[in-house]
C-alpha positions, 0 to 999 in steps of 0.5 A: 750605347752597347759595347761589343767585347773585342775578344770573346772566349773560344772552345776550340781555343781550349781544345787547341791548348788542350791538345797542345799540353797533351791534357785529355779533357777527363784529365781537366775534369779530375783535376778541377772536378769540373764535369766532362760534359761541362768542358765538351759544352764549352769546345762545341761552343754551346755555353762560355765558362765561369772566369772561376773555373776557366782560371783553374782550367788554365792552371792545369793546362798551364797557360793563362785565362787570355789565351783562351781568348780570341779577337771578336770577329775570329770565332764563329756564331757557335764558338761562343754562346 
């Protein structure tokens, strides 16, 4: 039996908080040492970050890992890797 998560990560979730807090995403990256190139992967959907990291991109931004989430059905096939 196979389980489907019923919320996955979303990149343009992150871009939306991002944007929110008026955070750049080079600011993200300084911050958390995180590469930039790393963070774009993640909005355009091509790969999910590590928890480890997303925790510290959320306190940057000031929000909470959950908010980087999304129901299942809501993201698109590029949205999440």
């Amino acid at each position: 039996m196979s389980v489907t998560p019923s919320r996955v990560f979303s990149g343009a979730r992150l871009k939306e908080l991002r944007k929110e807090a008026g955070i750049k995403g080079s600011t993200i990256s300084r911050l958390t040492g995180i590469p930039e190139s790393t963070i774009s992967c993640w909005v355009q959907g091509h790969n999910r970050p590590r928890i480890d990291l997303l925790i510290l991109v959320a306190d940057v931004i000031g929000c909470e890992v959950t908010d980087f989430l999304v129901p299942n059905e809501e993201v698109s096939s590029g949205d999440h890797a």
